[in-house]
N, C-alpha and C positions, 0 to 999 in steps of 0.2 A: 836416227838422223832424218829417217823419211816424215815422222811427226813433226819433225821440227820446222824443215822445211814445208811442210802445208800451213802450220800454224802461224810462220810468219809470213807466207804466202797472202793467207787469210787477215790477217793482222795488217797489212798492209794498202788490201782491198777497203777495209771499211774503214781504215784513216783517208783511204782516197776519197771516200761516199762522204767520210762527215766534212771534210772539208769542202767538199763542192755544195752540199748541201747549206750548210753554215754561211756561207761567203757568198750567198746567189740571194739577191733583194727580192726574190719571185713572189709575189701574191698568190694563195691558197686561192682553191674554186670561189669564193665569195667576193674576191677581186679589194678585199680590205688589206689595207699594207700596215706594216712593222712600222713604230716612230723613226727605229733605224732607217728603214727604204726613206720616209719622207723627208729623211734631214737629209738623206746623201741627196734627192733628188732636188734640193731646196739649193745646197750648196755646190750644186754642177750644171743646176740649168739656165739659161741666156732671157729666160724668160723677165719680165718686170714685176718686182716682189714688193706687196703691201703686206704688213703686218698689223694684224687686229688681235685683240685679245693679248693674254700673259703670253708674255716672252717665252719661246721654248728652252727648257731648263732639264734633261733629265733627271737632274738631282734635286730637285725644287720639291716639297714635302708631298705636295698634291697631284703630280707628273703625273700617273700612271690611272688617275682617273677624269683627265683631261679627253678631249679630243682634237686632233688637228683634222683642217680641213683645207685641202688647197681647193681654190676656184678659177679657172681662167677664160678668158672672153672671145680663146681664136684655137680651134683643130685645124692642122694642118696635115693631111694623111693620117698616121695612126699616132701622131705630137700634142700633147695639148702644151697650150704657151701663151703669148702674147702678152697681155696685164692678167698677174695674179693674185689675188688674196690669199692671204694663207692667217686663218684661224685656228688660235687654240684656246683651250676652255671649255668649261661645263656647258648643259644645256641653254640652248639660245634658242632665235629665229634667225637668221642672219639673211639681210638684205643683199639681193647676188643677180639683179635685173643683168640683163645680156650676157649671163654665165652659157658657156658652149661645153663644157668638161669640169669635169671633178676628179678629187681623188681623197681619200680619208682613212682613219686611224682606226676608227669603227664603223657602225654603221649608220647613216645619214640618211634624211629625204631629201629627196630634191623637189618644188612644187612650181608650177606654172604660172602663181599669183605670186601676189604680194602678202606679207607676212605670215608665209607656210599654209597659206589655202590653195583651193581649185585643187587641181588634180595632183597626187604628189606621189612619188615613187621609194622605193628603198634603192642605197646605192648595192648592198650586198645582193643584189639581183639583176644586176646591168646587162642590159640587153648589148650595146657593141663599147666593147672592150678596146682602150687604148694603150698603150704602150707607159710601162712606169709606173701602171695601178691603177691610170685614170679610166673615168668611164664616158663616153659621152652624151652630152646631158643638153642640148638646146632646147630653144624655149625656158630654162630656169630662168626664176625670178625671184626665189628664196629657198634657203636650205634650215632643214630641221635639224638641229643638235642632241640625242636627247642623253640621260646618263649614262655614261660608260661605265 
């Protein structure tokens, strides 16, 4: 009886773990998010949403070597919002003058000029971390896409 009771003791603990772990949209160290985090975040935020590129489609043949990429033009505390683009698709340059934060599906540059020159950073290294994956990113003026 004492086994049993530990074992579903046990058994109980790590349905705890996998379910909170499962159910939490949290970003690994690289501060890159799950399609999943970016669609919950796409369809719950107040912010103003431009779509560029292929329609997000999970089941669309090519999904899973896409990248999305939100951009937005106003941090407020640790928020990014205001007017968004949200990119998805293969490798690009994507034009992002007055972009303040990002956030992405992989990993991306963010660059100071125009069409992904001057000085250009990776976002899986973001120096201050926002809230929802984003990172913040002023002075952008184009972001790098390249294959996922």
């Amino acid at each position: 009886m004492q086994l049993n009771a530990k074992f579903v003791a046990l058994a109980s603990t790590l349905a705890v773990m996998s379910v909170s772990v499962i159910g939490s949209p949290a970003t690994g160290p690289s501060n890159i998010v799950s399609p999943e985090a970016m669609s919950h975040w796409i369809s719950t935020t107040d912010a103003e949403l431009t779509f560029i590129g292929e329609p997000i489609n999970p089941l669309s043949p090519r999904a899973a070597q896409n990248t999305i990429v939100t951009f937005c033009n106003k941090r407020t505390q640790n928020i990014c919002g205001g007017s968004c683009s949200v990119y998805n698709g293969g490798p690009t340059c994507l034009a992002a003058r007055g972009t303040s934060c990002l956030s992405a599906t992989a990993n991306v540059g963010f660059c100071d000029h125009d069409n992904c020159s001057g000085s250009c950073n990776s976002f899986d290294s973001c120096g201050t971390r926002l809230a929802n994956g984003f990172c913040d990113t002023p002075g952008t003026n184009s972001i790098v896409v390249g294959a996922n």
